[in-house]
N, C-alpha and C positions, 0 to 999 in steps of 0.2 A: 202862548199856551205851553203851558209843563207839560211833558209825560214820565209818568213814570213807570218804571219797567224790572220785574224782581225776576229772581231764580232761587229755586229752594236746592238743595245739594248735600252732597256725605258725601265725602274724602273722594273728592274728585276733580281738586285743587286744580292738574294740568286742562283739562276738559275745562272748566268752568273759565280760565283766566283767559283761553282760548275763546272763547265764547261770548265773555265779557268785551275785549279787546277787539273782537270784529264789531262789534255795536257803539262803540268808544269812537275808534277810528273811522268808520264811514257816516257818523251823523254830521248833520250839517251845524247845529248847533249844542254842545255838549253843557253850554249853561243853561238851557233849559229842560235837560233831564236829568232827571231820579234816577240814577244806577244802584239796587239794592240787592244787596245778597242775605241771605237768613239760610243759620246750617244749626244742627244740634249741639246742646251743652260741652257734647264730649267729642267732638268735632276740631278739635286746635291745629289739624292739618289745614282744613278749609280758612279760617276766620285768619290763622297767622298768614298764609297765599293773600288772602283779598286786602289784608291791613298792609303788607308789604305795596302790594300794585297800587292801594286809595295814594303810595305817598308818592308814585312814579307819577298818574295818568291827569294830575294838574296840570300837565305842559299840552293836555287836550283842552282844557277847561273842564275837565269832567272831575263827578266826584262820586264816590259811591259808600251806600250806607251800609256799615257791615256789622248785619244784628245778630243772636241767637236766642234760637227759643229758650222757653220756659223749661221743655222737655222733649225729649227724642217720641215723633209721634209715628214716624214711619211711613212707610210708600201708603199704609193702608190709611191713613188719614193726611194727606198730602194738604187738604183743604185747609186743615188748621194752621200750616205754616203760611198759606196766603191769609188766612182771616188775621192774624197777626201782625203782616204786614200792611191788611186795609186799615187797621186801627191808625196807620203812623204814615203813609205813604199822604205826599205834599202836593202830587200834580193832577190836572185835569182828566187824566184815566191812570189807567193799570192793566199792564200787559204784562201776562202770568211765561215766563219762558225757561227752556229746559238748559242746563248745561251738554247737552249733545246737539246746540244749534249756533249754525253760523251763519250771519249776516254778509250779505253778499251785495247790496246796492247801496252805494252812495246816494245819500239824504233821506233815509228809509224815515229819521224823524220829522221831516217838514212834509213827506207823503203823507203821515198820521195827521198833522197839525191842519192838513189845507182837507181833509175830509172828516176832524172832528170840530172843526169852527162852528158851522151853521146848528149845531147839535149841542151848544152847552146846556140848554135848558131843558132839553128830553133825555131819558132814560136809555141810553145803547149801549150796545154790546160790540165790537168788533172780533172780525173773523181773521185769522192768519193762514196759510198753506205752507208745508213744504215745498220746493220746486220738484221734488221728489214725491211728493205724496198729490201733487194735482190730480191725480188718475181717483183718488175717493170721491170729488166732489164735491167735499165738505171740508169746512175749516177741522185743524185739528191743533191752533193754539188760539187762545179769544183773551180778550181786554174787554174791557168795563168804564167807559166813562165815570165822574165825579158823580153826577147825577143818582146813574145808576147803583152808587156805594150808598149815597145819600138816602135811596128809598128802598135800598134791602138792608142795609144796616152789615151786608155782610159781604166776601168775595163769590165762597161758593159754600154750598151744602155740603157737599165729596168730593173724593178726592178724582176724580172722574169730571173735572170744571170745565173741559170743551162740550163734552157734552151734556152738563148740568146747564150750561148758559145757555146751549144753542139749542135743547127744550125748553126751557123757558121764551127763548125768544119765537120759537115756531108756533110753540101754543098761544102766545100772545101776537101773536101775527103781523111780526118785527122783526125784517131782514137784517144780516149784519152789516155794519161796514167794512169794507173791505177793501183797504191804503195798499196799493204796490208797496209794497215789503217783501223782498226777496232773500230768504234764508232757504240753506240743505239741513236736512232732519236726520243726522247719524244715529238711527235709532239704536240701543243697544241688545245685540242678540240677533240682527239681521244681518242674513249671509253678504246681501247684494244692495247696493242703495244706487240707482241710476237717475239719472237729469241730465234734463240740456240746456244748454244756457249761451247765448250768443254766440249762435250755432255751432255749437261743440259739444257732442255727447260725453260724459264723465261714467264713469263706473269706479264704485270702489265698496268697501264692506262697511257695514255699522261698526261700532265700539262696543268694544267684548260686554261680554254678558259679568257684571261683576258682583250677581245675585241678590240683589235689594230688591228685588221681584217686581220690574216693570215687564209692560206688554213689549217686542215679542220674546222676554227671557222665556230657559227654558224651567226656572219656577214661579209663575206670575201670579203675587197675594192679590188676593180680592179686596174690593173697597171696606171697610165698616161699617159706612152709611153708603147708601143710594138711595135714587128716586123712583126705579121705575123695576117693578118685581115682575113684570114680561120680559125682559129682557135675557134674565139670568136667574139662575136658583142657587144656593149653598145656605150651610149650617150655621155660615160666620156673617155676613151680612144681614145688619137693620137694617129692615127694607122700610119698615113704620116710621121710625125716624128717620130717616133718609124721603120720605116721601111728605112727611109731615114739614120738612124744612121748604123740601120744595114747592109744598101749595102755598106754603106762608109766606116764601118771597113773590112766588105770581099772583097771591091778594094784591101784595102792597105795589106790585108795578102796574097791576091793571085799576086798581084805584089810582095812580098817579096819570095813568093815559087819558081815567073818564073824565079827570081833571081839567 
């Protein structure tokens, strides 16, 4: 079983190769993952970083695909840069990941492979956590089996994909999966990031806030699209489109289940 595993990024070359490189080094098998990165046109700090490492990181087996969009879409349509890479990604799922995360357990990919076996032929979703963020509850990075690309035609609606997948899957009344994969979430813009981890409490700060306005900087842009107009309100946000994308992929997954 392939997986494969992207990160979208701007000029965040040291973060991302860091990031990359923890997930490199502790899989168990690196020829059977998709390492992909996709940065914008005018991005050649990012593409020349990842073109440099694709020629180092063969002495893992590993390789990595290093795309660019069409066009710089920004934080507020993050979705588009995965819908891009659903078009071209090779393996049996896709796990959407941030350049501010680092992979912390040895064979975190045969964790994924021995809990998405029994499931090549249904539509799922999988759930990830920070070890730092266990205290939400809820996943707050998700993958998408093959299936699952196969009967939406797409990654996500918005750019807002943990929680575009994980209503869809609640309204369709479809737990995630959810692989022991142990990564920290440096979010950026947070004073404090704490976890414990074989029996040792860590404390240390997020990565500075370096204004591309994700959640919790201190200017965070809104999506363009979204699904769900209770949630939030503003001037800038389709909420029609955004809500329109997401009844049409849970047509097509709830006709795939009555299947």
């Amino acid at each position: 079983m392939k997986i494969s595993i992207m990160w979208m990024t701007r000029k965040r070359s040291h973060e991302l190769i860091y990031s990359l490189s923890s997930f490199i080094m502790r899989a168990k098998d690196n020829s059977n993952v998709e390492y992909i990165v996709i940065s914008d046109p005018d991005d050649e700090e990012t593409y020349e970083a990842v073109d440099k490492v694709s020629r180092m990181c063969f002495v893992d087996d590993a390789n990595i695909e290093n795309l660019v969009s069409d066009k710089r879409y920004g934080y507020e349509e993050l979705e588009q840069y995965q819908n891009i890479v659903g078009e071209v990604f090779t393996g049996d799922c896709l796990f959407i990941m941030n350049d501010d995360v680092v992979c912390l357990n040895e064979g975190w990919d045969e964790e994924i492979r021995n809990i998405l076996k029994p499931h090549v032929e249904d539509a799922r979703w999988i759930g990830l956590a920070g070890v730092n963020e266990n205290w939400k509850g809820s996943t707050t990075f998700v993958g998408i089996n093959r299936k699952w690309y196969e009967v939406t035609k797409r990654v996500s609606g918005n750019r807002a994909t943990d929680g575009y997948i994980m209503a869809l899957g609640k309204k369709l009344g479809i737990d995630p999966l959810r692989p022991k994969v142990e990564m920290v979430h440096l979010q950026r813009g947070r004073e404090t990031v704490t976890f414990e981890r074989n029996n040792k409490r860590y404390i240390t700060g997020g990565l500075p806030d370096d204004g591309l306005g994700g959640y919790p900087t201190k200017s965070p842009k809104p999506p363009k699209y979204y699904h769900d107009p209770n949630e939030f309100t503003n001037d800038y946000t389709d909420f029609v489109e955004g809500k329109k994308r997401f009844d049409n992929d849970f047509k097509k997954l709830k006709e795939h289940y009555a299947e």
